[in-house]
C-alpha positions in Angstrom: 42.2 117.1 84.8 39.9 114.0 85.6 37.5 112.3 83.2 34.2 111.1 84.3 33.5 107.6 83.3 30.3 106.1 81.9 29.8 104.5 85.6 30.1 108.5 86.2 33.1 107.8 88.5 36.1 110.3 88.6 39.8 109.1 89.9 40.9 112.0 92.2 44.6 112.4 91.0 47.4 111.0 93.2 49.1 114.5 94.3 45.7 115.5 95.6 44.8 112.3 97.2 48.4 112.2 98.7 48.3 115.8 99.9 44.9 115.4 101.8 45.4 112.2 102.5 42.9 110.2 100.7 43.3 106.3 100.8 41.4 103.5 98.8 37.9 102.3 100.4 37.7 106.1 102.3 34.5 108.0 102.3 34.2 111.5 100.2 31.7 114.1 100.7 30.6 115.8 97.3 29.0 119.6 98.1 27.4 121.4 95.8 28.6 125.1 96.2 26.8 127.6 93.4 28.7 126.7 90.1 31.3 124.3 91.2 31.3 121.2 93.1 33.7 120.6 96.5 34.7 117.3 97.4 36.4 116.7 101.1 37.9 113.4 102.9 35.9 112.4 105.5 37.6 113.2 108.5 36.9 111.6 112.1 38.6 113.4 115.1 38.5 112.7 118.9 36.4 116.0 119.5 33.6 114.1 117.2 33.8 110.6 118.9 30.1 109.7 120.7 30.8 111.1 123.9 29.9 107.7 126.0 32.8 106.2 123.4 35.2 109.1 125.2 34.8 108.2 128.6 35.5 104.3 128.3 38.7 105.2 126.0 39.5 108.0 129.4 38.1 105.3 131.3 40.7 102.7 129.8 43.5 104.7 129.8 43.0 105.8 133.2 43.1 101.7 134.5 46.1 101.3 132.7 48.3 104.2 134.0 47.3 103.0 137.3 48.3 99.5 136.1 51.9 100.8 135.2 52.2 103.5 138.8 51.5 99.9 140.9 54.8 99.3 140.8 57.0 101.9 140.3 59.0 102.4 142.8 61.1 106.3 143.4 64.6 106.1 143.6 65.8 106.2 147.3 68.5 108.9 145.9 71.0 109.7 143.0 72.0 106.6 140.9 76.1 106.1 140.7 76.8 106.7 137.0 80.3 106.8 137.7 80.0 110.7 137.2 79.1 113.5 138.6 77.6 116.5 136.8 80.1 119.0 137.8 82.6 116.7 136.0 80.7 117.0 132.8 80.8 120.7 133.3 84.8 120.5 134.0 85.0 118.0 131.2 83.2 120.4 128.6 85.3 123.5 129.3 88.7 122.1 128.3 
């Protein structure tokens, strides 16, 4: 259990913070909720990014897959490994 100081801070014990993932300096939301009180992380995911802020980070990564297909280049035909795949068939059944 977690004492409230005279600041009327509380330390949120370290299996909880660990479990939900609370770090030092994050944001906490404190709820009331009838007789009890509920305290969640602040959480950020993509689906609550400002929409303009997803299409330049789509935008972005759209350039740079471009960037990298420039100059790839397909394989005119099979590599020689030095093996054939019906040898590592033969090779596994002894």
């Amino acid at each position: 259990m977690a004492k409230v100081t005279s600041k009327l801070q509380v330390t949120i014990p370290k299996a909880l913070a660990e479990r939900y993932g609370i770090e030092p300096g994050q944001e906490i939301e404190w709820k009331a909720a009838g007789e009890s009180i509920v305290v969640r992380p602040e959480r950020t995911t993509s689906n609550e990014l400002d929409p303009k802020l997803r299409r330049a980070l789509f935008d972005q990564m759209t350039e740079r897959q471009r960037q990298r297909q420039k100059g790839f280049k397909p394989s005119s035909g099979p590599v020689a490994r030095g093996w054939t795949r019906e040898e590592l068939y033969e090779r596994g059944g002894r």
